[in-house]
C-alpha positions in Angstrom: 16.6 2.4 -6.6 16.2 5.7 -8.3 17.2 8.7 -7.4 13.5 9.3 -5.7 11.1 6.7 -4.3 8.3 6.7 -3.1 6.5 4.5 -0.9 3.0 4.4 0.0 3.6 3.1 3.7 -0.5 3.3 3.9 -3.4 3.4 1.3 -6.5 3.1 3.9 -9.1 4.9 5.1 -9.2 6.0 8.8 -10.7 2.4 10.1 -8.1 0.9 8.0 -9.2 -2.2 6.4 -10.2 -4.6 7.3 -13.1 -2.6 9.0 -13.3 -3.9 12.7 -16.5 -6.2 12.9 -17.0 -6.0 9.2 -18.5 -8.8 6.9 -18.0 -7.1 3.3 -16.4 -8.7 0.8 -13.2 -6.5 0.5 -12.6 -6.8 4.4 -13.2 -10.8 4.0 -10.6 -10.4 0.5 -7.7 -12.6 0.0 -6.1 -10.1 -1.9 -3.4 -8.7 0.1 -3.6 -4.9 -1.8 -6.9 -4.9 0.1 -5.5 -4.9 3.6 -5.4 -1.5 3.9 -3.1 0.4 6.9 -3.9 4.3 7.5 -2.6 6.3 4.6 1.1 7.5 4.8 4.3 7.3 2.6 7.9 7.2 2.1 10.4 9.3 0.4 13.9 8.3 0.0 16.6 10.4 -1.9 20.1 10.1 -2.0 20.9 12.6 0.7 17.5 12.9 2.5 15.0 10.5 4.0 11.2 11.4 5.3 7.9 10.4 6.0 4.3 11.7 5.2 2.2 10.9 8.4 2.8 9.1 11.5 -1.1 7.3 12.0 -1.2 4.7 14.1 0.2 2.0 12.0 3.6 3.6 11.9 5.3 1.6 14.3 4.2 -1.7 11.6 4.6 0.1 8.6 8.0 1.0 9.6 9.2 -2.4 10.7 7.3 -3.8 7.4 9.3 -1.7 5.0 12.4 -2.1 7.6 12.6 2.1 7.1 16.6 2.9 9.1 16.6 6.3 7.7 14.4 9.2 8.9 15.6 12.9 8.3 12.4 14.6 8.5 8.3 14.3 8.7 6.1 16.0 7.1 1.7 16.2 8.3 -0.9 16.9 6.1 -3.0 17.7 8.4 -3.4 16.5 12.7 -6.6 13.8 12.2 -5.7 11.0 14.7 -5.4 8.6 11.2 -2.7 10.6 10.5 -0.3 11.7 14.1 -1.6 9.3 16.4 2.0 7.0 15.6 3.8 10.1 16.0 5.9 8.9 19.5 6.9 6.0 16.9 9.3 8.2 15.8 11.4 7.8 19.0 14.2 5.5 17.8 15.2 8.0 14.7 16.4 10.5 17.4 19.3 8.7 18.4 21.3 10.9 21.4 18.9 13.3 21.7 18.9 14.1 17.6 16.6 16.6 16.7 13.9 15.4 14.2 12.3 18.1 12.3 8.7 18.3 11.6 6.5 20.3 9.1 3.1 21.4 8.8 1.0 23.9 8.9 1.0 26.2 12.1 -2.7 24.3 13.0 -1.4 21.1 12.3 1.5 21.8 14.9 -0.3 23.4 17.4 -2.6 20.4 17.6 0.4 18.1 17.3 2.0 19.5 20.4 -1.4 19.5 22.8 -1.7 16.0 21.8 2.3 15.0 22.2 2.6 17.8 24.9 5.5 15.5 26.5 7.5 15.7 23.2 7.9 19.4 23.3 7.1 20.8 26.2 11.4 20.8 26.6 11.5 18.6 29.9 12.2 15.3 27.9 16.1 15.7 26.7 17.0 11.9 27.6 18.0 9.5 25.2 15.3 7.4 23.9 12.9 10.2 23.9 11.1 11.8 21.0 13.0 15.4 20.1 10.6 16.9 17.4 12.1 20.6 15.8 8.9 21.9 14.3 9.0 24.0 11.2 5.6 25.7 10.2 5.2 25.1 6.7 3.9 28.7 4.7 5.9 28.4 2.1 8.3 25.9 -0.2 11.2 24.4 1.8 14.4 22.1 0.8 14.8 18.6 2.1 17.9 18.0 0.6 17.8 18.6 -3.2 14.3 18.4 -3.2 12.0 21.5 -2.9 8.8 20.5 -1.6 5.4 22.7 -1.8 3.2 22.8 0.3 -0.5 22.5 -1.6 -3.8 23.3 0.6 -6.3 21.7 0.0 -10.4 21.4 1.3 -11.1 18.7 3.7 -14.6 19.2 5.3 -13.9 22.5 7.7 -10.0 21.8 7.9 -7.3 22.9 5.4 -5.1 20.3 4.8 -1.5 19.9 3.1 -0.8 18.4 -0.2 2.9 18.4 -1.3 4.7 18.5 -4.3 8.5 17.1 -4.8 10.3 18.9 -7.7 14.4 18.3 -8.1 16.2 19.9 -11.0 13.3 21.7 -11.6 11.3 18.5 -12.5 7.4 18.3 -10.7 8.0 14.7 -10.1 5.4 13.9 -7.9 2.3 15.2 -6.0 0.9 14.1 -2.9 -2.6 14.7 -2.2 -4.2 12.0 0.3 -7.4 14.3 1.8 -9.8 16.3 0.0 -13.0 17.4 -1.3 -11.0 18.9 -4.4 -8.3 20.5 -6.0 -8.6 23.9 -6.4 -7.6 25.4 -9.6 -4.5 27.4 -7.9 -3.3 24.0 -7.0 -4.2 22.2 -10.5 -2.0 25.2 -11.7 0.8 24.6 -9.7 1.1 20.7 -10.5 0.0 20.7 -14.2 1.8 18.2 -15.9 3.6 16.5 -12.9 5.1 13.6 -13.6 3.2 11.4 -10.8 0.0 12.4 -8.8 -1.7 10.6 -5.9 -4.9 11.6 -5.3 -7.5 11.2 -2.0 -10.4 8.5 -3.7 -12.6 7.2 -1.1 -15.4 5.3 -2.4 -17.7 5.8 -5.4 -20.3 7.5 -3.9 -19.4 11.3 -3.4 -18.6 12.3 0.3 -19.0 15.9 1.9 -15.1 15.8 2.9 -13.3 13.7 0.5 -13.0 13.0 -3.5 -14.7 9.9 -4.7 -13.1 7.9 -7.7 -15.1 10.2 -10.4 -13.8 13.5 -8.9 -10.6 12.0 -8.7 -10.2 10.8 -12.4 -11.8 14.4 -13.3 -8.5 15.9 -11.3 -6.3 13.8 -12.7 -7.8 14.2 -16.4 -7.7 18.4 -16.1 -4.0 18.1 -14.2 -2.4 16.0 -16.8 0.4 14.0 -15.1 2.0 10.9 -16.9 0.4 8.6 -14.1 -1.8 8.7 -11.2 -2.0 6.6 -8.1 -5.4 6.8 -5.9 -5.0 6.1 -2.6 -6.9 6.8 1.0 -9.3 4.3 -0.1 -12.4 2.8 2.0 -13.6 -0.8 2.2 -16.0 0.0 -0.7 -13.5 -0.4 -3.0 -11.9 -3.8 -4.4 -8.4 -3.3 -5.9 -9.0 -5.6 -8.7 -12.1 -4.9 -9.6 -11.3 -1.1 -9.5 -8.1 -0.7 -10.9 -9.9 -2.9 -14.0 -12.3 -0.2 -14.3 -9.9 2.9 -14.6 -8.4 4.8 -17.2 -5.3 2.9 -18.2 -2.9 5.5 -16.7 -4.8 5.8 -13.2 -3.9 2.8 -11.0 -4.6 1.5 -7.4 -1.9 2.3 -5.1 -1.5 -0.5 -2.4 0.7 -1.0 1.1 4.0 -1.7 0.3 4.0 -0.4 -3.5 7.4 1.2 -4.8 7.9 4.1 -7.2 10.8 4.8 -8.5 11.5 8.1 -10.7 
């Protein structure tokens, strides 16, 4: 393991794939990189542990990747796709351990009418949830790692990218919903060493990059690679990821990178 990996938990869209009642080809696939759970990841460190996302396919993602370790989570943003596993998190707060959480002050005030149970301060039993939240407005330390926060455009709602630098190395961007990257943000992760990037579908959508806008991102920020990921039932891995740039790849459930 290096000294940071990453783990994308979830590359999906919010139906996940396959698509309930769905007869396309990429929900009928036999290639396992198109079973797509609702997008999330995994960070592990030496001295820190957290999550991106707790949407509802947690609990399986969790048990898949057999995560022991939790420190911290982090939202992008409070769409069900992305909370809606968020009492998941109730075995990593062993004796009433505190668990913090970040986000933005709407992400956590939506968070905590939808969890109301979790923080409303009547709950202090073991087995309960026992979220800390932290609003996010500025860069914090997990560990050695300073993490950024990055808005972004998705639809009406502002949502959280992050960045992960240690030893003053941008080693990787996370950026899994949005219409774009605003040049502020293109700024701030220029020549990052590894960038995942929101890439729906081909076709543009009013909330959410498609494949073009995401190589155009990628192309004008410059990292060494790029991973897309949020991806809709549009899309066949192999067929896409033979069709991209040859430093833009597919990201999948399950895939590992170290750095």
């Amino acid at each position: 393991m290096g000294e940071f990996t990453f783990t994308f938990l979830g590359t999906g869209t919010s139906q996940g794939i396959p698509v309930l009642v769905c007869d396309c080809p990429v929900c009928h696939s036999s290639d396992l990189r198109d079973r797509r759970s609702r997008a999330s990841a995994y960070v592990e460190t030496a001295e820190c542990a957290w999550v991106i996302d707790t949407g509802p396919d947690f609990r399986q993602q969790a048990l898949r990747q057999n995560i022991r370790r939790l420190d911290a989570v982090l939202l992008t943003h409070a769409h069900t796709d992305h909370i809606m596993g968020f009492d998941d998190l109730r075995p990593y707060c062993p004796g009433g351990r505190k668990l913090p959480v970040y986000g933005s002050a709407d992400t956590l005030g939506h968070l905590q009418r939808s969890f109301e149970f979790a923080f409303d301060g009547r709950n202090r039993f073991p087995g309960y949830l026992h979220p800390d939240p932290h609003i996010v407005d500025k860069p914090f330390q997990l560990g050695r790692t300073t993490v950024a926060p990055l808005p972004v455009p998705h639809g009406r709602t502002t949502t959280f990218g992050y960045l992960f630098v240690r030893d003053d190395r941008r080693l990787l961007a996370y950026i899994s919903d949005c219409k774009s990257v605003p040049e502020p943000v293109r700024e701030l992760i220029r020549g990052v060493d590894t960038l995942v990037l929101d890439a729906l579908r081909r076709r543009e959508h009013p909330t959410h990059m498609s494949v073009a806008e995401a190589i155009e991102a990628a192309g004008a920020i410059g990292p060494r690679q790029t991973f897309l990921t949020h991806l809709s039932h549009d899309l066949a891995h192999a067929k896409l990821e033979a069709e991209l740039p040859g430093n833009i790849r597919v990201a999948y459930d399950g895939l590992q990178v170290s750095l």
